[in-house]
FITISE-300343 format. One record per residue (C-alpha): residue in three letters; x, y, z. Coordinates in Angstrom, 1 decimal. Example, Ala and Ser with C-alpha at 12.3 -4.5 7.8 and 13.67 -1.06 7.14 Angstrom:
<recs>
r Ala X 12.3 Y -4.5 Z 7.8
r Ser X 13.7 Y -1.1 Z 7.1
</recs>
This chain:
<recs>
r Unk X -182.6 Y -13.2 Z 24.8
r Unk X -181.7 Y -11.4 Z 28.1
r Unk X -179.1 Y -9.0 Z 27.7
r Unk X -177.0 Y -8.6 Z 30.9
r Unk X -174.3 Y -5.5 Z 31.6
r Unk X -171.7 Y -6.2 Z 34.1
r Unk X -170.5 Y -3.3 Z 35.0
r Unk X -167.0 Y -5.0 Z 37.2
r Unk X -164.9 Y -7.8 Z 35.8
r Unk X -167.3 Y -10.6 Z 37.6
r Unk X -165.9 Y -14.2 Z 38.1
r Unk X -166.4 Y -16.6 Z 35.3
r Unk X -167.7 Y -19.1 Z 37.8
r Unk X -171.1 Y -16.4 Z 38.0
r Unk X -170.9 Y -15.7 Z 34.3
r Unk X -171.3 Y -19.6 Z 33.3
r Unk X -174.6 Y -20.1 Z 35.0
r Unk X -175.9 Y -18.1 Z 32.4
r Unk X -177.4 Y -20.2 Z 29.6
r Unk X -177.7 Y -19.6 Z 25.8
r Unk X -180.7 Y -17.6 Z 26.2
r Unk X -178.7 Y -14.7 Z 27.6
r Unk X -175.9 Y -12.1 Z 26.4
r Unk X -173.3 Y -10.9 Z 28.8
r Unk X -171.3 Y -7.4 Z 28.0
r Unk X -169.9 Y -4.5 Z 29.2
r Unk X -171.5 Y -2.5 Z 26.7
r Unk X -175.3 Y -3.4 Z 26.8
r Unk X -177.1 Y -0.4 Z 25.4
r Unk X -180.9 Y -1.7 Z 26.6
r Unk X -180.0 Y -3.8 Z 29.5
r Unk X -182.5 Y -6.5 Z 30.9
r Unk X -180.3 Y -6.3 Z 34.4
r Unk X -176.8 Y -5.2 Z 35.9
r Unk X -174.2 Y -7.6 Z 37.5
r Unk X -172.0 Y -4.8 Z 39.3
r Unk X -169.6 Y -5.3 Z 42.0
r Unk X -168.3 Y -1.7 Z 43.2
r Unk X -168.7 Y 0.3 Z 40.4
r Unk X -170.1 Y 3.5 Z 41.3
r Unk X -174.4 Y 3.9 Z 39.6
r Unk X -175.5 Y 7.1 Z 41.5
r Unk X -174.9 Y 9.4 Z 38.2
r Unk X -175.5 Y 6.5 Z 36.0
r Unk X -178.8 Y 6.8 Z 33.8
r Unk X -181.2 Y 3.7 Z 34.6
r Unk X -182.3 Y 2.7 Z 31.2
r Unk X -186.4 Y 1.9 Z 30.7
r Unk X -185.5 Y -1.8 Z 30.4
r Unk X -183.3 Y -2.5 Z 33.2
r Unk X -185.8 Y -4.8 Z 35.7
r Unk X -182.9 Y -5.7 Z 38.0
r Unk X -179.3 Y -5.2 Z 39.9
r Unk X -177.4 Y -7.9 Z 41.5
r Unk X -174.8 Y -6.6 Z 43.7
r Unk X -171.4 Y -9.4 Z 43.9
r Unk X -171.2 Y -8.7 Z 47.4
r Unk X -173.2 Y -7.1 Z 50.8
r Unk X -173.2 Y -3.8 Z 50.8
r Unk X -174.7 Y -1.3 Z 48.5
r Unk X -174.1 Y 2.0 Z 48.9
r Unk X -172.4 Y 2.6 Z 45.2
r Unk X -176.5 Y 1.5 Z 43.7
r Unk X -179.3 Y 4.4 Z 44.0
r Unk X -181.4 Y 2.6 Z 46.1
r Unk X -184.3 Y 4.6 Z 46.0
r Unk X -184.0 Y 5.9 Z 42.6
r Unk X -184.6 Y 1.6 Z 41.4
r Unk X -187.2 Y 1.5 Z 44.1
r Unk X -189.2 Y 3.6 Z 42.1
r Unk X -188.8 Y 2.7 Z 39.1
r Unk X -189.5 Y -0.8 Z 39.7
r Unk X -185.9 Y -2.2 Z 39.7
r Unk X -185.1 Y -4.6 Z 42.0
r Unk X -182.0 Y -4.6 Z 43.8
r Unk X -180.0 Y -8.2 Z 44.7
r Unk X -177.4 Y -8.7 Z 47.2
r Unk X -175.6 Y -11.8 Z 48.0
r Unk X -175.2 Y -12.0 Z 51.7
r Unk X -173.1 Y -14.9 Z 53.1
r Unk X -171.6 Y -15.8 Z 50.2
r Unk X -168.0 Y -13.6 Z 51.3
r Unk X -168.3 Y -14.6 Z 54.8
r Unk X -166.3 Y -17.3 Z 55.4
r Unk X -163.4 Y -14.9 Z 54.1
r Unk X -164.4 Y -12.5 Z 56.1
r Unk X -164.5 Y -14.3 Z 58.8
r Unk X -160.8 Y -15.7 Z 58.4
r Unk X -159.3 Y -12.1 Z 58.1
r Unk X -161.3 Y -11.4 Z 61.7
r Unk X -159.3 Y -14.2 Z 62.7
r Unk X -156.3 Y -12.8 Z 61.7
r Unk X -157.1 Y -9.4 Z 63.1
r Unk X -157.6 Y -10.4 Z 66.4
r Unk X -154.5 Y -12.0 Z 66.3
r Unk X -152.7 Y -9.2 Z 64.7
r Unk X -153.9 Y -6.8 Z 67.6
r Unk X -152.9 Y -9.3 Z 70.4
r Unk X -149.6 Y -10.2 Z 69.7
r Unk X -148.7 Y -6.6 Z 68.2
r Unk X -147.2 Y -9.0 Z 65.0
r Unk X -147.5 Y -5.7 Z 62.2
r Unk X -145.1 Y -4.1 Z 64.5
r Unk X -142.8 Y -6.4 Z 65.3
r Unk X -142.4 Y -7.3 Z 61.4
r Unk X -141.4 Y -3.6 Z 60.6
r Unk X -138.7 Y -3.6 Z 63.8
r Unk X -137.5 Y -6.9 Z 62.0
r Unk X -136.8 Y -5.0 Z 59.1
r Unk X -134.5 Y -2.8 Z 60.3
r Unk X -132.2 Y -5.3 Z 61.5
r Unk X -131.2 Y -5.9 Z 57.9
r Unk X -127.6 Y -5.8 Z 57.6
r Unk X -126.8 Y -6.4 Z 60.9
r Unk X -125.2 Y -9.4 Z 59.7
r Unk X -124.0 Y -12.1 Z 62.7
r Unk X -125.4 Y -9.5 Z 64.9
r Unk X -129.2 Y -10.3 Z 63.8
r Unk X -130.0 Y -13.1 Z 66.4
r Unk X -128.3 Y -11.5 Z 69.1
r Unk X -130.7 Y -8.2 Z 68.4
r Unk X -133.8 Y -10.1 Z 68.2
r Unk X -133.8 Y -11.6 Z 71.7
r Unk X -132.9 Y -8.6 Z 72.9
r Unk X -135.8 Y -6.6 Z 70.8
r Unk X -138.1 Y -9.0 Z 71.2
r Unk X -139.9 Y -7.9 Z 74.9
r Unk X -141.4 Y -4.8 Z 73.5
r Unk X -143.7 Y -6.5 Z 71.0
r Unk X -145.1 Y -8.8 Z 74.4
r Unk X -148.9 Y -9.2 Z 73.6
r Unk X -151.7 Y -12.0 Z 75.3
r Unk X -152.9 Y -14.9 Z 73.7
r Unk X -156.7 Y -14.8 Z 72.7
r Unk X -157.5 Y -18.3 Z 74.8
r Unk X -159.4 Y -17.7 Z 77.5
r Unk X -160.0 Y -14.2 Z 76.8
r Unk X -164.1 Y -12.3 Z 76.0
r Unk X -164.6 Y -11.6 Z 72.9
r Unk X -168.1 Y -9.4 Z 72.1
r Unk X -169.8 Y -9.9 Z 68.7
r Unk X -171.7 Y -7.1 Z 67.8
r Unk X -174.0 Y -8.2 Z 65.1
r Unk X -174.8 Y -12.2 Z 64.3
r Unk X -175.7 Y -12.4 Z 61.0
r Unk X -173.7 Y -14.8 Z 58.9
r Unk X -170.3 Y -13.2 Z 59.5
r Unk X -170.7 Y -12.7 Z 63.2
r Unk X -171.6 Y -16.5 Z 63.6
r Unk X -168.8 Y -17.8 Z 61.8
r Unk X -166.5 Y -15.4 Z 63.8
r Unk X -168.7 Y -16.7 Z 67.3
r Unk X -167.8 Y -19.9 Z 66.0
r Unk X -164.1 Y -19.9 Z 65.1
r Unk X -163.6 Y -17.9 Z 68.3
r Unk X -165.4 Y -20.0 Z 70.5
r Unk X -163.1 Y -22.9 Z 69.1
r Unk X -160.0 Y -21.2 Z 69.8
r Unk X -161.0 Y -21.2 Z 73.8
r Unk X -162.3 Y -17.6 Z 73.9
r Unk X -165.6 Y -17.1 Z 75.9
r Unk X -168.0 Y -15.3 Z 73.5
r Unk X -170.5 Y -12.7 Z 74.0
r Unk X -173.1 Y -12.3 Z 71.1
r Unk X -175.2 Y -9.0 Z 70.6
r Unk X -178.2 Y -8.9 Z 68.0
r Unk X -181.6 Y -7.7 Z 68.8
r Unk X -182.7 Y -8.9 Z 65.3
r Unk X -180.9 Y -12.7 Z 65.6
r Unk X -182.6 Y -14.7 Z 62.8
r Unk X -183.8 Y -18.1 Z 63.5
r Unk X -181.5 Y -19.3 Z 60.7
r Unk X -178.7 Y -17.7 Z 62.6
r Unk X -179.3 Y -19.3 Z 65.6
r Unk X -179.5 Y -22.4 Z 64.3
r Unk X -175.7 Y -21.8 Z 63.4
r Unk X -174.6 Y -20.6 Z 66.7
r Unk X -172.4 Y -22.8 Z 69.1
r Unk X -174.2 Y -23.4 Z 72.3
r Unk X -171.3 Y -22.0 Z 74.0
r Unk X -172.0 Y -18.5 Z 72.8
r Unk X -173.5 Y -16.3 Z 75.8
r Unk X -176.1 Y -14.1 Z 74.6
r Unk X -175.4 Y -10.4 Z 75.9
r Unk X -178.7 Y -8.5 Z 76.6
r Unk X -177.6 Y -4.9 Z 75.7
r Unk X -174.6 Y -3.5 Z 74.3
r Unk X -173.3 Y -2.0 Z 77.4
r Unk X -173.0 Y -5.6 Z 78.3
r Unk X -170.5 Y -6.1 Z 75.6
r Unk X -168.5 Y -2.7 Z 76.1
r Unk X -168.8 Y -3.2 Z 80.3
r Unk X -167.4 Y -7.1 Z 80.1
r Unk X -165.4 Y -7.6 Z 76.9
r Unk X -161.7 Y -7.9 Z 76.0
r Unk X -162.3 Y -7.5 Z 72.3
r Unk X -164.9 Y -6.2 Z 70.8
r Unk X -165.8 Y -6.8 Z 66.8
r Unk X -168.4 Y -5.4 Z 64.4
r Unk X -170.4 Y -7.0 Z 62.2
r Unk X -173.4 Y -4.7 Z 61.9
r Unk X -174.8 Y -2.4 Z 58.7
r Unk X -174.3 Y 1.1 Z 58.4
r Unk X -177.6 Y 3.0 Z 59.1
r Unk X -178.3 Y 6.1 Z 61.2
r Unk X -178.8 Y 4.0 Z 64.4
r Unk X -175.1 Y 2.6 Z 64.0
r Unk X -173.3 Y 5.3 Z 62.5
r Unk X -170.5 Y 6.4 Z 64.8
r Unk X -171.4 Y 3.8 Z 67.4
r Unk X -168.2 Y 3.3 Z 68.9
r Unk X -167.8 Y 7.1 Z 70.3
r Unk X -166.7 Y 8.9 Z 73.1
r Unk X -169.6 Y 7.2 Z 75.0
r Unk X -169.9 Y 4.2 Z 74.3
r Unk X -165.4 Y 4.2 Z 74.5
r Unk X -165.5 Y 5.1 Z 78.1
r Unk X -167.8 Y 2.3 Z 79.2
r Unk X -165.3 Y -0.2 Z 77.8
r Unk X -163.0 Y -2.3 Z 79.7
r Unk X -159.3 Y -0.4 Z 80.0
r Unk X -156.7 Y -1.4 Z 77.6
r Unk X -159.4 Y -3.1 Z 75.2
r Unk X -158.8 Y -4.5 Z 71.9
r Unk X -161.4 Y -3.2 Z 69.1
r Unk X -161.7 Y -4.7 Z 65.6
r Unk X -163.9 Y -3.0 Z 62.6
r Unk X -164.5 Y -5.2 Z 59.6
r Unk X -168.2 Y -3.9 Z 58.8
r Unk X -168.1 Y -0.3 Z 58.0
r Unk X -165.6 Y 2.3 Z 58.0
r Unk X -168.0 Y 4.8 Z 59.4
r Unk X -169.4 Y 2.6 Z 62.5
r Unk X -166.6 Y 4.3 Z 64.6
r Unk X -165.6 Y 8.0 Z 65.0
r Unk X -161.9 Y 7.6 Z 63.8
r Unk X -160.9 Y 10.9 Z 66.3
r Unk X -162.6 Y 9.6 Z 69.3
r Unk X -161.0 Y 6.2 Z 68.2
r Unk X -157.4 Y 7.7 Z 67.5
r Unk X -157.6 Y 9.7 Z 71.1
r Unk X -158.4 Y 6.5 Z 73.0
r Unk X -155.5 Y 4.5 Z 71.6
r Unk X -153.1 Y 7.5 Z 72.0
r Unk X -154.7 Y 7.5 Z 75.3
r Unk X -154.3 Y 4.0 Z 76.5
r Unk X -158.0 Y 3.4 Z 76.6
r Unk X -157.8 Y 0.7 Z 73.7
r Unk X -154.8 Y -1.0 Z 73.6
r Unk X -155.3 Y -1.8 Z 69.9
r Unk X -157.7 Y -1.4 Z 66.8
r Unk X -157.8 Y -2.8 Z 63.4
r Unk X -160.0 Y -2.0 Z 60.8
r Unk X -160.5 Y -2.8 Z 56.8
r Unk X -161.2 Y 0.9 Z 55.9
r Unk X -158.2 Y 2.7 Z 56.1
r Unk X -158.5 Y 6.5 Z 56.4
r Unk X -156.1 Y 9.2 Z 56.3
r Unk X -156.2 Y 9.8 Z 60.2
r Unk X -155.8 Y 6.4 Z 60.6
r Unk X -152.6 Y 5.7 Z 58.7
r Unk X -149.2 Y 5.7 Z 60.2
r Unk X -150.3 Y 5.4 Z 64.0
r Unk X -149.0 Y 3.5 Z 66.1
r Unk X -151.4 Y 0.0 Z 68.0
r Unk X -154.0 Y 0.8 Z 64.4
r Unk X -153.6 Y -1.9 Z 62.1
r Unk X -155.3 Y -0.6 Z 58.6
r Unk X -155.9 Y -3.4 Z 56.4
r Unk X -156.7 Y -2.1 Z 53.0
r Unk X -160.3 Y -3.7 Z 52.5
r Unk X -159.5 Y -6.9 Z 52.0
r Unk X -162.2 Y -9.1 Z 54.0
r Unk X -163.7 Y -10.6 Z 50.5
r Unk X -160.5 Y -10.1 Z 48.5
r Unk X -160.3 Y -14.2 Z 48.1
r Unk X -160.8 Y -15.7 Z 45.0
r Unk X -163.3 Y -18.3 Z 46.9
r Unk X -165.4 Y -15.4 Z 47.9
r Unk X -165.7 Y -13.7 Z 44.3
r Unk X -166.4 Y -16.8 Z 42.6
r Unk X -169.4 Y -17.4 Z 45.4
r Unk X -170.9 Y -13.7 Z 45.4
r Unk X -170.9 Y -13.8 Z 41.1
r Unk X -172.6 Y -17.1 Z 41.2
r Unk X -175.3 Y -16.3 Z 43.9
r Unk X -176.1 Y -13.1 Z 42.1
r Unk X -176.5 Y -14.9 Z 38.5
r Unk X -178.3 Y -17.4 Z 40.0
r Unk X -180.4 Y -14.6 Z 41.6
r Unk X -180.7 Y -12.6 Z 38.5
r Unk X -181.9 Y -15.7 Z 36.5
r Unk X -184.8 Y -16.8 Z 39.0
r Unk X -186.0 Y -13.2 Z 38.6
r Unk X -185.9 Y -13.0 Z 35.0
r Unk X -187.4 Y -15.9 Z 34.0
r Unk X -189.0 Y -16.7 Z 37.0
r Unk X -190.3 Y -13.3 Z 39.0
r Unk X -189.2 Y -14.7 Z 42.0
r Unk X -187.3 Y -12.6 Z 44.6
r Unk X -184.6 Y -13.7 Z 47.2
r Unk X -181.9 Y -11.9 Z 48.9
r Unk X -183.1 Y -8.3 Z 47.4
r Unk X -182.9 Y -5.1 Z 49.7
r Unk X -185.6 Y -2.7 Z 48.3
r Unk X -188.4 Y -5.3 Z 47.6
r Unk X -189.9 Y -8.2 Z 49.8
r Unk X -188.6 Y -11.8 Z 49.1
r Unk X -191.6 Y -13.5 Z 47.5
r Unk X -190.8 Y -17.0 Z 45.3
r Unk X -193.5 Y -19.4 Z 44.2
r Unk X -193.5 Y -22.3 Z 42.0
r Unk X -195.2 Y -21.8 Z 38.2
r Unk X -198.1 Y -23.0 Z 37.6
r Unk X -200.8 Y -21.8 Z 35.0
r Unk X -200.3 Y -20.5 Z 31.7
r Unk X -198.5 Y -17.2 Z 32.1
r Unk X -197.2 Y -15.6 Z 35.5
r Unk X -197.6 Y -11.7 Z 36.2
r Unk X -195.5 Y -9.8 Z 38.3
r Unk X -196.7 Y -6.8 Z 40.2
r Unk X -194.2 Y -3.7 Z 42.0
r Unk X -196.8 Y -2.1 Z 43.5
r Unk X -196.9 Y 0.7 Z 46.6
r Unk X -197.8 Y -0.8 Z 50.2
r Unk X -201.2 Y 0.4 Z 50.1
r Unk X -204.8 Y -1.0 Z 50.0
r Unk X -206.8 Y -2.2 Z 47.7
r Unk X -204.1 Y -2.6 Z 45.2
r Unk X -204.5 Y -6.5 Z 44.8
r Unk X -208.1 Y -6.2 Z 44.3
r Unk X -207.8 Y -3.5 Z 41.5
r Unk X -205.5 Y -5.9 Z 40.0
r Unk X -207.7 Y -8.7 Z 40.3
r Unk X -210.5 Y -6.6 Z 38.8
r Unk X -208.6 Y -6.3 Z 35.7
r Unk X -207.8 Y -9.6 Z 34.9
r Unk X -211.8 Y -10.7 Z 35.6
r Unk X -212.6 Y -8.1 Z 33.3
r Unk X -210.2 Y -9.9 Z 30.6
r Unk X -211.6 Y -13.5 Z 31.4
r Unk X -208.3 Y -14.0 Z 33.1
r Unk X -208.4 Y -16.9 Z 36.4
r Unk X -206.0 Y -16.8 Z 38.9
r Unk X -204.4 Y -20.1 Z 39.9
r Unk X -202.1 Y -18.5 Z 42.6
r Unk X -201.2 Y -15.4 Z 44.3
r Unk X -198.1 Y -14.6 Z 46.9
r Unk X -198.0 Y -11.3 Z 47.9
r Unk X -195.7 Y -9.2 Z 50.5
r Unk X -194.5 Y -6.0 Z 51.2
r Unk X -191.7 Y -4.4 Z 52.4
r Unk X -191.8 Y -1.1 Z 53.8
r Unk X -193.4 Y 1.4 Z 51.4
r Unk X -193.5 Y -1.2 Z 48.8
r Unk X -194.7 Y -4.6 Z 47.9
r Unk X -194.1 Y -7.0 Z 45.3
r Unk X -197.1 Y -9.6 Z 43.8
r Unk X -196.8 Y -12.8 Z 41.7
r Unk X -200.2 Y -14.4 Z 40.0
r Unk X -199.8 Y -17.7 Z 38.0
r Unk X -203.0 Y -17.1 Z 35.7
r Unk X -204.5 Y -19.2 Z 33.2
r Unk X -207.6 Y -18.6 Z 30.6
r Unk X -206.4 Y -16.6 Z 27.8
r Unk X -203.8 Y -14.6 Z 26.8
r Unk X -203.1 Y -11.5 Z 28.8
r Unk X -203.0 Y -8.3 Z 26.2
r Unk X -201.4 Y -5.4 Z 25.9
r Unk X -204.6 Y -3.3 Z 26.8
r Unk X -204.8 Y -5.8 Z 29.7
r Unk X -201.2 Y -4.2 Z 31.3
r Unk X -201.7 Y -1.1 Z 30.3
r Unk X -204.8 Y -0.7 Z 32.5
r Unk X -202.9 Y -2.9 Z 34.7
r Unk X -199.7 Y 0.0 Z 34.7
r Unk X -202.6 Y 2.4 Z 35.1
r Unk X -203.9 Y 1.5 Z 38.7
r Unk X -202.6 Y 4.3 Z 41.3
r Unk X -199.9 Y 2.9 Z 43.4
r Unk X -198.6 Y 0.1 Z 40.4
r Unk X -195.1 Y 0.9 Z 39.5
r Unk X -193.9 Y -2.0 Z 37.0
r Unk X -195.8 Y -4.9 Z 35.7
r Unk X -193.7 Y -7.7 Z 33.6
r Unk X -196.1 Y -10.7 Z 32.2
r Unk X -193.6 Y -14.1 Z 31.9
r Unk X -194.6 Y -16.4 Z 29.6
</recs>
């Protein structure tokens, strides 16, 4: 039986695609994998038996990347599966910075007990929350990965001539991209020609603090910038000084920070791009689903620290190899099976980075215990797991 450890409250919806075969808990001891959704693992011991995480959501920065990469565990995301929510509350933002609607709400407010007075106060109020529509207007995409297409889409649809950035657009992306979606050749494009500009890009040294002091002043005067990505793709005082300034007219974000809060034309919206019911029952069911192909199957999709490698099974038992990207690994491997009157049926093999992952379907006897141990004792081999 497969004992899973959840280490959030995950969605029932994920939990039932778990069969009889497998135990879910908070309190696993010997874990066979994690299903976490932000709980912090950086401190947390990695038990021997853990073979896999499966992140309910995008990002990972609360998992120890590197620390599972070397000990064979394989990390699972589930991208795509919030982004239709995501996408709505973009929606919404840009709306919310237009039509400066957070703003006028709270003036509302204060006309509470004003009594017959009330109407009378609003039309007169009313001219200093003036803001544009969104029709007609340019909206630049930084990032098209399966939030930024949605959001190309939905904007498109509302009459807004979009500009799409992405040096590394997917064929599957662009398969899902409106024809009416320009394709900008450089971000200076987007910053030079846009009336809004949102991010949908990871966080990784290149992107860090993107939206700066530079890249600020080559934007269009009075433009509108929305953040649901990362908190730390814009430097919040070089942000904070161009809205004071005039420079951008408006910016809302989903990572509120101190230096954000409280300031007028910033709309901090306290993460809530996946808080939908929808989304977590999709994220918890993708990363079961995930988990489960894994553990019974070897096969990989959607993981950030290994290569995606699936295969149908064939044979009489399947190995699975973690292995270091380096040569002559998959021969040594081979060697050892020969030597144990072992045939292999199939073989996928990739790599990702400094590591690769290998799946062999092999048939002609029973693969031993002495058999993986010489196996685990190649240089480079990190885990081997034999499936049955």
């Amino acid at each position: 039986m497969y004992q899973i450890l959840t280490l959030n409250k995950i969605s029932p919806v994920g939990l039932s695609r778990f069969g009889e075969d497998y135990a879910c808990s908070d309190s696993c001891a010997n874990p066979d994998a994690v299903l976490v959704r932000s709980a912090a693992m950086h401190d947390m011991e990695l038990p021997a038996s853990l073979l896999a995480i499966a992140r309910a959501g995008a990002g990972v920065n609360n998992i120890p990347l590197d620390k599972c990469s070397e000990q064979g565990i394989v990390v699972f995301n589930t991208p795509g599966a919030n982004a239709n929510a995501v996408k709505e509350l973009v929606i919404a933002g840009l709306l919310l910075s237009s039509r400066k609607i957070p703003a006028a709400i709270d003036w509302a407010k204060t006309l509470k007990g004003k009594g017959a007075e009330v109407g009378k106060l609003v039309e007169k109020g009313k001219s200093a929350f003036v803001g544009p529509e969104i029709r007609g207007k340019r909206l630049g995409i930084v990032g098209l990965g399966a939030i930024g297409v949605l959001v190309a889409n939905a904007a498109t649809a509302l009459g807004m001539e979009v500009y799409g950035y992405d040096p590394y657009l997917s064929v599957d992306a662009a398969w899902g991209l409106s024809r009416s979606v320009k394709h900008a050749l450089s971000l200076d494009e987007i910053y030079a020609s846009c009336d809004y500009i949102t991010l949908h890009v990871p966080l990784t040294p290149d992107t860090k603090a993107m939206i700066n002091p530079d890249s600020i002043a080559k934007m269009k005067d009075g433009v509108r910038i929305l953040n649901f990505a990362r908190g730390d793709l814009v430097d919040s005082a070089a942000l904070v000084q161009a809205v004071q300034e005039g420079k951008v007219a408006a910016y809302v974000t989903d990572f509120p920070s101190d230096d954000l809060l409280g300031l007028d034309n910033i709309i901090a919206i306290p993460h809530l791009g996946a808080s939908t019911p929808e989304s977590e029952d999709n994220c918890a069911r993708m990363a079961a689903d995930e988990l489960k192909d894994f553990l019974e199957n070897g096969n990989i999709k959607n993981s950030v620290n290994l290569p995606a490698v699936s295969m149908a099974r064939e044979g009489d038992a399947r190995l699975c190899v973690i292995h270091r990207n380096v040569p002559s690994i998959i021969s040594l491997v081979s060697g050892v099976l020969s030597e144990n009157g072992i045939n292999i049926e199939n073989m996928q093999s990739k790599s990702k980075k400094e590591y690769a992952y290998t799946i062999l379907d092999i048939t002609g006897g029973d693969i031993s215990d002495a058999a993986v141990s010489a196996l685990n004792a190649i240089d480079g081999v990190i885990r081997t797991r034999v499936i049955r």
